[in-house]
N, C-alpha and C positions, 0 to 999 in steps of 0.2 A: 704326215702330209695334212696342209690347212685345207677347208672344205674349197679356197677360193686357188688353189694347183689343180684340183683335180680335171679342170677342163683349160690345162696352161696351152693347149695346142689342137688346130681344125683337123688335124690328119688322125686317120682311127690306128688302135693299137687291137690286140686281140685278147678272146675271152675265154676261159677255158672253164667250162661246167665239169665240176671235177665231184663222183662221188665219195664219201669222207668214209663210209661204211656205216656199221651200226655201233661203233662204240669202241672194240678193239684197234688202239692203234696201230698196230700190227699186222691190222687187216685189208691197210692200204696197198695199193697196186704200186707196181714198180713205177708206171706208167704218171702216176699221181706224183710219187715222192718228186720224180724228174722235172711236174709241170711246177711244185710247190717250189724248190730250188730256184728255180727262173721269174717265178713271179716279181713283181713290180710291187703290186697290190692285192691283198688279198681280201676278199670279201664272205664271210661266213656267218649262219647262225653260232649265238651264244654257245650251243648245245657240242658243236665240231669242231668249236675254235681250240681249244687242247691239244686235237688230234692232228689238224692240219697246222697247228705253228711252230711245230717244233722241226718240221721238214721244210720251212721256208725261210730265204735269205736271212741277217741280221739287216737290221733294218725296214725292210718291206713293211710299206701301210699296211693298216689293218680295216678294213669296215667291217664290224658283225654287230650282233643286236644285241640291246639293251638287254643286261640279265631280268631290272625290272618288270614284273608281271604286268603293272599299267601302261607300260608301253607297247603290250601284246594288242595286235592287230584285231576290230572287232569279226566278229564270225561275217564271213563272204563278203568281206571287203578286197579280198585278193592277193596281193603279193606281201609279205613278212616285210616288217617296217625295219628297217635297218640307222644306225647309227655310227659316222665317222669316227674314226677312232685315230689319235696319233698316235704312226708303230716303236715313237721311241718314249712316250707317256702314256700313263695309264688313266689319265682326265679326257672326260670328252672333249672333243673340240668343236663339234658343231653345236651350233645349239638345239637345231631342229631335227626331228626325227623324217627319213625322205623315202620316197617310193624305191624300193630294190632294183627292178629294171632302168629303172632313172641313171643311178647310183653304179651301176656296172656299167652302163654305156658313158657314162660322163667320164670313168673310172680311165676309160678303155681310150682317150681323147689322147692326142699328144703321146700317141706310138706306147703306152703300156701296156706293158700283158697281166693281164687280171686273172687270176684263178676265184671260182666263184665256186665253192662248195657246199653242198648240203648233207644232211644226213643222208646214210645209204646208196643208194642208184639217182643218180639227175633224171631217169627213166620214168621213175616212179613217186618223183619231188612231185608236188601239188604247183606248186609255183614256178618249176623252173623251165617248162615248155614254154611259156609267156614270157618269161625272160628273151629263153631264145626267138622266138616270135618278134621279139621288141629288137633284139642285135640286127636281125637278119631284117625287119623293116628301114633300118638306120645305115645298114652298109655294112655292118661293124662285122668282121670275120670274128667265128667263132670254133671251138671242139667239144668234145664230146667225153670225159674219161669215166666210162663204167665205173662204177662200186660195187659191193655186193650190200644187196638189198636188205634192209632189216626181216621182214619177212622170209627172208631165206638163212639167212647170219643165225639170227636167233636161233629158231628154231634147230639148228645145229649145232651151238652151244647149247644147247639144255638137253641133247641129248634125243632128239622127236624127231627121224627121217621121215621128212615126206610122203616117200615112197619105198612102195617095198614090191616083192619079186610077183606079184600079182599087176602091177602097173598101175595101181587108183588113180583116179582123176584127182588134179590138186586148183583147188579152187582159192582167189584171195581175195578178202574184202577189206575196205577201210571204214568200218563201222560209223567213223566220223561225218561219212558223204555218203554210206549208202542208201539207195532207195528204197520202197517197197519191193520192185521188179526183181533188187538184186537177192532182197534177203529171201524173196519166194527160190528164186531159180537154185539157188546153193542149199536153200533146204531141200527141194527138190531131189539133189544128186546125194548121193552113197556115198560120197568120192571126202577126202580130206579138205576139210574148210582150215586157211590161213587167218585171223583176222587181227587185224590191225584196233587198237584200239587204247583205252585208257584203263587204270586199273580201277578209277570212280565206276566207269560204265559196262564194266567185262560183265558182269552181273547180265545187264540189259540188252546186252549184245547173245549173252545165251539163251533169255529167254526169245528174243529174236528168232533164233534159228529155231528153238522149238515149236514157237508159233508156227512156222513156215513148214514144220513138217520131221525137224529131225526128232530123235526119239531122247528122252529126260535121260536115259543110264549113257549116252553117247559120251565117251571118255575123253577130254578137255583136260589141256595142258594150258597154265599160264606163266608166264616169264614176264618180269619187270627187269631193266639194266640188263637187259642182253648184251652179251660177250662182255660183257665187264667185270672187274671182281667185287662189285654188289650187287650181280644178278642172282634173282631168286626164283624158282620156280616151284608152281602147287601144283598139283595133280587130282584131279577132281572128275565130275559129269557134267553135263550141261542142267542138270534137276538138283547139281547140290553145291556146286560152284561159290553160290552167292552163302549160304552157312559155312562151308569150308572158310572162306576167308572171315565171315563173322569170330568160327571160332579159333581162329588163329590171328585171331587181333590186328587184321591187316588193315589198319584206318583210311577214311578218307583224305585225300590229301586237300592241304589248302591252295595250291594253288591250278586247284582243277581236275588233277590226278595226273599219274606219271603214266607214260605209252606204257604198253603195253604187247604184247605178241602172244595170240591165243590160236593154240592148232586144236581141233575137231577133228574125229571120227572114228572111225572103227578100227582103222587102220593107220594110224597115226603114233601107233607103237608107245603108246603111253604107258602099256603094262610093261614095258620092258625098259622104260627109263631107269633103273635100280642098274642097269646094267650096260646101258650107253649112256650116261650122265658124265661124260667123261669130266667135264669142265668146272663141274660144281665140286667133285670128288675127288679133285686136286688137294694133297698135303694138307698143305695152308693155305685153302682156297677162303679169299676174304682177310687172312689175318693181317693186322697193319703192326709191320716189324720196322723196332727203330735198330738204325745203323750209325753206331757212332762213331762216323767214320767222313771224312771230306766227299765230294761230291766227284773227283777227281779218282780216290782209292776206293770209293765202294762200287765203282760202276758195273765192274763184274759182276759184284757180289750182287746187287741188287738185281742184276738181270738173269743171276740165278736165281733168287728169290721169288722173279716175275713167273719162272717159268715152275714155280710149285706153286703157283696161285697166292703168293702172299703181294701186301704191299706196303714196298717200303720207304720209309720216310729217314733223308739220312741226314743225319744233326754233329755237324763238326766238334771234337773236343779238345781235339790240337790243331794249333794253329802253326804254319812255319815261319820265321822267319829268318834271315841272314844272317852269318856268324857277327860276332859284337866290331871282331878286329878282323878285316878282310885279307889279311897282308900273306898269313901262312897259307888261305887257299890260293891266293894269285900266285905264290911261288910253287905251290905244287901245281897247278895247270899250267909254268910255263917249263916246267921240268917236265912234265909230260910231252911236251914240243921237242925240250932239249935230250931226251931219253937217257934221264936220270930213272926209270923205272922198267921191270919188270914185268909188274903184274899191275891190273888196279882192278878192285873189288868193289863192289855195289851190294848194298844189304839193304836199300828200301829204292821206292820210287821219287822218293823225296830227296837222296842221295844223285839219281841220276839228274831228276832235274837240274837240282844245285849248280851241277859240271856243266852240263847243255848250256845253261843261264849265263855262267862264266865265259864258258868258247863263246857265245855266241856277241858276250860285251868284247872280246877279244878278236870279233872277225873269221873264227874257226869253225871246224864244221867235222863231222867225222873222222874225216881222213886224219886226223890228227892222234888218231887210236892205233896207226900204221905201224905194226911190228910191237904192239904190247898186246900181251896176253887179257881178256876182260872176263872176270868171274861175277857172278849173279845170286843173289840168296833168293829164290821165290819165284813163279812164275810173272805175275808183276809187273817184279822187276826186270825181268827178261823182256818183256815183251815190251816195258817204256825203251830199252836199249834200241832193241828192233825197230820201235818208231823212229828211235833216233839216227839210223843207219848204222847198228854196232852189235853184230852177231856174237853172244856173248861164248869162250871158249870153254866154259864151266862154269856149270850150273849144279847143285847138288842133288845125287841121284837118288836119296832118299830124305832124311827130314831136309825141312825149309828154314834150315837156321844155321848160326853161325858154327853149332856142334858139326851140324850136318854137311856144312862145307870145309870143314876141316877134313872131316872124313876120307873128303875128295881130292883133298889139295895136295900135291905133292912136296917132298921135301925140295932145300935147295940146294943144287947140285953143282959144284964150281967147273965142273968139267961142260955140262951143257947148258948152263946158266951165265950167261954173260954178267948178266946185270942181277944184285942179292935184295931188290930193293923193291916193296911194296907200295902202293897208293889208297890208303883207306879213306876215302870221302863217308864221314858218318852225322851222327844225330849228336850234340852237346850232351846227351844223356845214356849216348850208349855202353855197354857194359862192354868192359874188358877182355872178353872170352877171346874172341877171335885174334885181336893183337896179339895174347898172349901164346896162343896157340901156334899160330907164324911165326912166332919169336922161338917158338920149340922147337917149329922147323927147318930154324936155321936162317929166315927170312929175318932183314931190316925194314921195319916198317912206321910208315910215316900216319900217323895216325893223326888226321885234320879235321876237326869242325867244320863241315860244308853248310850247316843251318842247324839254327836253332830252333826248340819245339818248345812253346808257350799254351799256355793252357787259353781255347777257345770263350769267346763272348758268350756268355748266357743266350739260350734261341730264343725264339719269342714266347710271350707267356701264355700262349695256345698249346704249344707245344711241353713245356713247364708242365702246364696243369694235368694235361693228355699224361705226360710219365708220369706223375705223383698221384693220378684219379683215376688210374687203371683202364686210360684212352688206348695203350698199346699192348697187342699183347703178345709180343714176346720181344726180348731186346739181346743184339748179339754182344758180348764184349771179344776185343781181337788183342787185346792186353789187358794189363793190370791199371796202366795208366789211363786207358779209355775206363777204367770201372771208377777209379779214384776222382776223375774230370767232369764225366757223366754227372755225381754224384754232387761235385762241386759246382757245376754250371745249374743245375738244373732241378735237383732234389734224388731223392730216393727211388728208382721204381716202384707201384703200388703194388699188396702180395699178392695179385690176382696175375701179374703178367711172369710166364716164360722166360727163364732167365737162361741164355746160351753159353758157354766159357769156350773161350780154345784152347785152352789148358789147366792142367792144374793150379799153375801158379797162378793165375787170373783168377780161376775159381776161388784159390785162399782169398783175393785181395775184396773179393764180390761177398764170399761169409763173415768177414770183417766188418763188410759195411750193412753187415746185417741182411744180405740177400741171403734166399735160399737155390740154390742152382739145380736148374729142373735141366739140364742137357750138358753134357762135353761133348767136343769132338774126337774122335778116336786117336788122332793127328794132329800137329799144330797147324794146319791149314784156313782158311777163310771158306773153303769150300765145302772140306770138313765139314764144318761146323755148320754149315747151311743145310749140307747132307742129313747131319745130325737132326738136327730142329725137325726137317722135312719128316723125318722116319718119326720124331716125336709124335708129331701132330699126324702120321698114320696112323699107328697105331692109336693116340686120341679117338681119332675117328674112328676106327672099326670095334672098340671097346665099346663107343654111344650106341652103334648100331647095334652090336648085340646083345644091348643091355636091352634092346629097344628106346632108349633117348631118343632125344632129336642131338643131331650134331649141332655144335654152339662153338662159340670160338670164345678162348680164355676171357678176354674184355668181357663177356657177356656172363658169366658167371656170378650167381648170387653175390653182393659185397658181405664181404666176411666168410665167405667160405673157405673151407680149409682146402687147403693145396695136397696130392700128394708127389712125396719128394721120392727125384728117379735121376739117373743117370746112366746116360744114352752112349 
């Protein structure tokens, strides 16, 4: 949207003050994702826009603000300077930088519904009461959707209840605005101080409280990137705070210093962090794992991955596309019409698509599976079936391969077998195993090239440099072919990074290329093998603790240190 639409109409549209949370996107309300979905326009800080755009329409404008630091608003000039954005380019469009209440009421012209988010609570935004202030002067109907507060989020990622079964007073300040009055009255009280602040000025903010009365050994927790997987948190007093982070080299930052979330007091359970830190104390909490795998096939995986605290990055190595000569699939999808078949089998996700692709240039649609048997290699694969309305009748009850569906497949039997005749939609390159195995059972089977697998474009050289300069540290292989491609696209893994296999044979193809393989999976699974990794990096972890280390993730690892070699 050009800056010169946004006020195309005199009639008001509505405004929804939605809070984005502190950082996990995860930790959006139900409430939010429904208002994101409907939005028209969205308007956010730089800092939310991640979290709130992946829950809003394709297409929806976008307003949020200049990531550049000099376009940061000067101190108590007021509302956050926002900049138009077109939601289907990534170039600005306006040229000028405009007031944010300006910008949502203009937004809101000509019946759209604007969703306006900020970090955390709209409750607790500096600016966003003034907004509303400015709708509700204009006519402009507006709502209201809670967040959860950084001052509260935080602090329960890192593991610091508030309160405990004594009931403490819980106090919060935002060290940025507060006064003298405030920082007297909170030293004043016994009770748990929350405060809000930077990681430049945490220092200045405890001498604050001390001034005011609290005592120097008072135990202070600080957290930077709360709920995210680069939050960190120190654990310190208010009297040593400022040398803690001297001597754990935690610099000033250049562009002002990053927030901050600092909790105060006696009873703010800082000594018992070691043992509610749930978040930080995740697996592979932090580690950034490449998945070379499509953005379509690793989506479980990664969202396993998300839920051991790792983060992963997933870099395609195979590309599909369309058999060379189309003619032998079209006759087998209309022989499936004509019930020339039996059975038909699926052994990837890339196989079902294929078929889906086909009916669907043909006018077809499920039903068309009426009265044929549908078998499944992998969970997956089952589960693209099921999107596609096709409950599969066999799925293999133990391994996830073509061995493993033999196992299950029955012979062919002319007494209750009408039809002797199979439908294999596969990969140009897949192996023989399973054909031949149906052909033992008596079964004819038509065995089709549904798509072809060509080796993926090199990623960008970010991502290049990251795998060859030991930026990742650990990387899954889910075949041989992913190690051989990987390898081809992209360079070598460097010897600091985690090397995962999901089998043996993948393994061989990985010491070939001169990897050393620090993981298998117990199983030929995806998940497996995510399991595996997870159990790696626990035990990683509780080895540094007992050693007394600090825990560190493989990428951080002196260069040139030696690895040692384990299989999980």
């Amino acid at each position: 949207m050009s800056p010169t639409t946004l006020s195309a109409g005199p009639e008001h549209g509505h405004v929804t003050f939605l809070g984005a949370g502190p950082g996990d996107p995860g930790l959006l309300t139900l409430r939010a994702v429904e208002a994101l979905a409907h939005a028209d326009v969205l308007v956010a800080e730089h800092e939310v826009l991640d979290v709130v755009r992946q829950h809003a329409r394709q297409g929806v404008s976008e307003v949020h603000t200049d990531p550049d630091p000099s376009q940061d608003p000067a101190p108590g000039t007021g509302a956050p300077q926002l900049t138009v954005v077109d939601g289907t380019s990534t170039s600005v469009a306006a040229p000028a930088v405009r007031d944010a209440a300006h910008l949502v009421m203009e937004a809101a012209r000509g019946g759209r519904r604007v969703v306006r988010a900020v970090s955390g609570d709209p409750g607790l935004d500096t600016y966003a009461a003034e907004e509303m202030l400015a709708c509700a002067a204009a006519g402009v109907p507006f709502e209201v959707v809670p967040g959860i507060a950084s001052a509260v989020g935080v602090p329960a990622y890192a593991g610091v209840p508030l309160r405990d079964a004594q009931g403490a007073d819980v106090r919060f300040v935002d060290a940025r605005t507060a006064s003298d009055r405030c920082w007297t009255e909170v030293g004043a009280s016994d009770g748990t101080v929350v405060v809000s602040t930077t990681l430049d000025s945490v220092a200045a903010a405890a001498g604050e409280l001390v001034s005011a009365g609290r005592k120097p050994d008072t135990p202070m927790t600080v957290t930077v990137a709360g709920t995210t997987t680069r939050q960190r948190t120190w654990t310190a007093t208010l009297g040593t705070i400022a040398q803690t982070l001297k001597q754990l080299k935690v610099l000033p930052s250049p562009d002002g210093g990053r927030p901050v979330i600092a909790v105060v007091g006696e009873r703010s359970a800082a000594a018992q962090r070691d043992q509610l830190a749930w978040f930080e104390s995740k697996p592979l909490f932090g580690w950034k794992v490449l998945v070379p795998r499509t953005k379509e096939q690793a989506a479980s995986l990664s969202d396993q991955l998300r839920s051991y605290g790792a983060v992963p990055h997933e870099v395609p190595t195979i590309a599909v596309e369309p058999p060379r000569t189309p003619q032998q699939m079209e006759r087998a999808v209309k022989g499936l019409v004509t019930g020339r078949y039996e059975w038909i089998a699926f052994t990837s996700v890339n196989a079902v698509k294929a078929v889906r692709e086909k009916f669907e240039e043909y006018g077809l649609d499920a039903r068309a599976f009426a009265g044929i048997k549908v078998a499944a290699v992998g969970e997956q694969t089952a589960k693209a079936l099921i999107a596609f309305g096709v409950k599969p009748d066999l799925v293999p009850s133990g391994e996830q391969s073509a061995a493993g569906l033999l196992e299950d497949w029955p012979p062919y039997d002319p007494v209750f077998d009408p039809i002797d005749r199979v439908f294999l939609p596969r990969a140009d390159i897949a192996t023989e195993t399973l054909v031949a195995g149906l052909i033992e059972l008596g079964w004819e089977v038509d065995d089709v090239t549904a798509y072809r697998t060509v080796r993926a474009s090199p990623p960008p050289a970010e991502t290049r440099e990251a795998i060859k300069g030991g930026g990742f540290d650990a990387v899954l292989f889910t075949s041989s072919s992913t190690v051989r491609n990987l390898v081809g696209i992209a360079g070598k893994p460097h010897n600091v990074t985690v090397i995962a296999c999901i089998g043996p044979a993948t393994a061989k193809t990985a010491e070939e290329h001169g990897l050393r393989v620090d993981v298998m999976a117990p199983e030929p699974s995806v998940h497996k093998l995510a399991e595996a990794l997870a159990d790696f990096g626990a035990k990683r972890r509780v080895a540094a603790v007992e050693a007394g280390d600090p825990v560190t993730r493989p990428s951080e690892r002196r260069p040139g240190a030696r690895r040692r070699r384990s299989t999980t």
